[in-house]
VEXDRENLUM-893656 format. One line per 3 residues: their letters; for each residue x, y, z of N, C-alpha, C. Coordinates in steps of 0.1 Angstrom, whole numbers, always signed. Layout:
BEGIN
a> X,Y,Z,X,Y,Z,X,Y,Z  ... .
END
This chain:
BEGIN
xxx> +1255,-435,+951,+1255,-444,+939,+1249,-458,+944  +1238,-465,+933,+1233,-474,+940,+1245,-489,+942  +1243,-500,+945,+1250,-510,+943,+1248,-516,+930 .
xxx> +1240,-520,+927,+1242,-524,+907,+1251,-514,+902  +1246,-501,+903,+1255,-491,+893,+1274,-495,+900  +1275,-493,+909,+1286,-493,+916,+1294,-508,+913 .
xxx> +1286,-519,+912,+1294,-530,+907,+1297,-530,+890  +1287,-526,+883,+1289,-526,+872,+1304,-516,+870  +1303,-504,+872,+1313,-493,+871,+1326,-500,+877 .
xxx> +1326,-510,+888,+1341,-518,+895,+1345,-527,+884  +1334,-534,+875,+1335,-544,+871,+1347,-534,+853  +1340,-524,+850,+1346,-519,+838,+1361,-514,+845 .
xxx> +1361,-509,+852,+1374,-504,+855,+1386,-511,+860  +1380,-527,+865,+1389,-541,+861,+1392,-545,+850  +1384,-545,+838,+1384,-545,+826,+1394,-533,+820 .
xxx> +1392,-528,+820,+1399,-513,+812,+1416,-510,+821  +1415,-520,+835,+1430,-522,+834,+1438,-532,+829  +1429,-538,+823,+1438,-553,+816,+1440,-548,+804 .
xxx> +1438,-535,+797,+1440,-530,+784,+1453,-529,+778  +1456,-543,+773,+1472,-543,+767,+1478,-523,+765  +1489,-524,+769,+1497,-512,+762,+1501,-513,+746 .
xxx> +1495,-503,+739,+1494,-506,+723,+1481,-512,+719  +1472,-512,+725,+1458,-521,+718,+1445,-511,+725  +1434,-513,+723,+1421,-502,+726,+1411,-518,+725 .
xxx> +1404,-512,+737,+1389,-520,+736,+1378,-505,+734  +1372,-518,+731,+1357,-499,+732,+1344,-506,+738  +1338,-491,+739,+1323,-492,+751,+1321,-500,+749 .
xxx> +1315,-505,+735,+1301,-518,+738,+1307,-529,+736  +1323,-534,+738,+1330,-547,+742,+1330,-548,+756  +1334,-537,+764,+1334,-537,+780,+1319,-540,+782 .
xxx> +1313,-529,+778,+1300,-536,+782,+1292,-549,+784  +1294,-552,+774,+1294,-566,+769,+1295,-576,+779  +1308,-576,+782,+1318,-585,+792,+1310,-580,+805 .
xxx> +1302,-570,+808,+1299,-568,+823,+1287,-570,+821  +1278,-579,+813,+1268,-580,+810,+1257,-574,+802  +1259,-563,+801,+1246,-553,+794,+1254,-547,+782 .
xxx> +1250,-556,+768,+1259,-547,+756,+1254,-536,+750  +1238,-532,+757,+1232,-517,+754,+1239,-507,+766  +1246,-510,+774,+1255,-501,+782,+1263,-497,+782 .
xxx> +1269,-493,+767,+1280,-487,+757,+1281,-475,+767  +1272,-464,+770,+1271,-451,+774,+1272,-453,+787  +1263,-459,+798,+1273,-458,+810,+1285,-462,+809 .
xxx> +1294,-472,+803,+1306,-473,+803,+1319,-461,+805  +1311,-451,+793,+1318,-440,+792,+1316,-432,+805  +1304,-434,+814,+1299,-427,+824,+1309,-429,+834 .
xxx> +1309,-443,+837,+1322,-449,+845,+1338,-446,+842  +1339,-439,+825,+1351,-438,+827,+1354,-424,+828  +1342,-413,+833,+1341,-399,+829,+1346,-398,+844 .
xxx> +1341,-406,+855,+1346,-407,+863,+1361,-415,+871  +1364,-418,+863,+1379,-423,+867,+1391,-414,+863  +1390,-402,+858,+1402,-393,+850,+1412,-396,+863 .
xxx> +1412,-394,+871,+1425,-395,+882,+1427,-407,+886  +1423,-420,+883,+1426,-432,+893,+1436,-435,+884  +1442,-434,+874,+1456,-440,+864,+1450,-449,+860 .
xxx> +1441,-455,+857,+1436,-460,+849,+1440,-459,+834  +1444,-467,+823,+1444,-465,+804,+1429,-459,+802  +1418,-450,+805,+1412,-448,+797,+1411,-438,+780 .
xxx> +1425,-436,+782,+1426,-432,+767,+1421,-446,+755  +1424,-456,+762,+1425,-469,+753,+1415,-475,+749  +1404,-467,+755,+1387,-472,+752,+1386,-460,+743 .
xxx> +1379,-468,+728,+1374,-459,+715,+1360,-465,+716  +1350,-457,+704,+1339,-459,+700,+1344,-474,+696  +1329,-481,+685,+1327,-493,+675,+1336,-488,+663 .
xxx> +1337,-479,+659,+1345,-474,+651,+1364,-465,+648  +1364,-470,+660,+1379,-464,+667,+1378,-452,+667  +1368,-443,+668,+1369,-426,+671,+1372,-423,+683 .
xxx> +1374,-416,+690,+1382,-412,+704,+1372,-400,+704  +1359,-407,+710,+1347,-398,+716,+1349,-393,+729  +1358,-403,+735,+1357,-390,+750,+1367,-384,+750 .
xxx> +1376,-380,+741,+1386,-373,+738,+1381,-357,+744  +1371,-350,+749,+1370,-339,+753,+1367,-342,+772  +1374,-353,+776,+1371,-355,+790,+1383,-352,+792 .
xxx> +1394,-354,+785,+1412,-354,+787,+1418,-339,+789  +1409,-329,+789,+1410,-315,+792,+1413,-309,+783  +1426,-315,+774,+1425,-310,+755,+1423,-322,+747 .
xxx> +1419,-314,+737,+1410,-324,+728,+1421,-335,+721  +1439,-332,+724,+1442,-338,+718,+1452,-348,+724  +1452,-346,+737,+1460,-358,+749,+1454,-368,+744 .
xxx> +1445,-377,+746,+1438,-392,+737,+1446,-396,+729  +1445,-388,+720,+1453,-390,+704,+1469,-390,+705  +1473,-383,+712,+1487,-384,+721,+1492,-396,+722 .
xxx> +1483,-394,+729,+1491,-406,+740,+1488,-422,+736  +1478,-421,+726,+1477,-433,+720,+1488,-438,+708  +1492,-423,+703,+1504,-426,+692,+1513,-428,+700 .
xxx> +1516,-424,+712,+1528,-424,+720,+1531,-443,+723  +1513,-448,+721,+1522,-465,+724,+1522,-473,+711  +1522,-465,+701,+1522,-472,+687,+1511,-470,+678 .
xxx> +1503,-471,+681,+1490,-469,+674,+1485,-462,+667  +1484,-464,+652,+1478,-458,+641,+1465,-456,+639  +1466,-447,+627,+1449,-444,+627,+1446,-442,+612 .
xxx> +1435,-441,+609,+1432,-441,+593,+1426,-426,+588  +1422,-424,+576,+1425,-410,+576,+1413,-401,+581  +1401,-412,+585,+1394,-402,+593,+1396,-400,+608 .
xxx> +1405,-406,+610,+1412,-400,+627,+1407,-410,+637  +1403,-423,+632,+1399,-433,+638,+1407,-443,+641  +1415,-451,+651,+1420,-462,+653,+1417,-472,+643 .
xxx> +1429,-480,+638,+1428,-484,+630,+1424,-498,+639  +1414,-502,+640,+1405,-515,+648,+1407,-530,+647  +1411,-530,+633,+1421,-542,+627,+1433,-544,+632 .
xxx> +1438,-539,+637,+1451,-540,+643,+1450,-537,+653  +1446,-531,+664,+1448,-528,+673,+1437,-530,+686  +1426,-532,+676,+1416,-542,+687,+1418,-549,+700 .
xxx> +1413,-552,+710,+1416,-559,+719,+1402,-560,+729  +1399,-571,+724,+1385,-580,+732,+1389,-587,+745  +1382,-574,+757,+1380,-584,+770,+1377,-600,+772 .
xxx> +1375,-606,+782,+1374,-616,+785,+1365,-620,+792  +1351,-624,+795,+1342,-625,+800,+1350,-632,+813  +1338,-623,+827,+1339,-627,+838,+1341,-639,+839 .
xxx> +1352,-647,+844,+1346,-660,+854,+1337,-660,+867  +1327,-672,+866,+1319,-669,+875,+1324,-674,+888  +1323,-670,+897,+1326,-674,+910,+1322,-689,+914 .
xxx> +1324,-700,+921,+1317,-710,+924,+1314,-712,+939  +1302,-714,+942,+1302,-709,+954,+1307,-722,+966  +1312,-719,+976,+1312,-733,+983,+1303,-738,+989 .
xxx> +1303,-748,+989,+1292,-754,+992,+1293,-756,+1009  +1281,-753,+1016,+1281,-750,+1035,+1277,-769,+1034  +1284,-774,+1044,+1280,-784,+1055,+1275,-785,+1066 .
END
């Protein structure tokens, strides 16, 4: 994996551990916060590869609270589980209800560098 790819993917999976218990961010907010808000899809790419690190990636939905990678969780219906399991409703097309349960990352602070003498 190159190093851009590899920081960007470090950077989402810092992100996606700060994901309140009871709240969902989604792809193109993380993205966003790691710079590139057309990188909705690697996001998911990064989280296709995290299934074992314990990571909350149940708690990342689409723009619309659908639970698109709901077929990485091995049944289609752990996602949805385990999201009701921390409170979290949904509306009646099976979507997180986004209004309530939203939760917008926080953009990077930038590092400052020290200054050499």
């Amino acid at each position: 994996m190159n190093k851009k790819r590899k920081d960007f993917f470090d950077r989402v999976y810092k992100i996606v551990a700060k994901i309140p218990y009871g709240k969902v961010a989604t792809y193109g907010d993380i993205a966003e916060v790691c710079g590139v808000r057309s990188a909705a899809r690697t996001v998911g790419w990064a989280l296709n590869g995290a299934k074992e690190t314990g990571l909350p990636c149940h708690r990342v939905v689409n723009r619309y609270g659908a639970l698109t990678g709901r077929m990485h969780f091995g049944d289609s219906d752990i996602m949805e589980d385990l999201l009701r399991s921390e409170g979290i409703e949904f509306d009646n097309e099976g979507c997180v209800i986004l209004e309530k349960y939203l939760w917008k990352p926080q953009p990077f602070r930038k590092r400052k560098k020290k200054n050499k003498k």
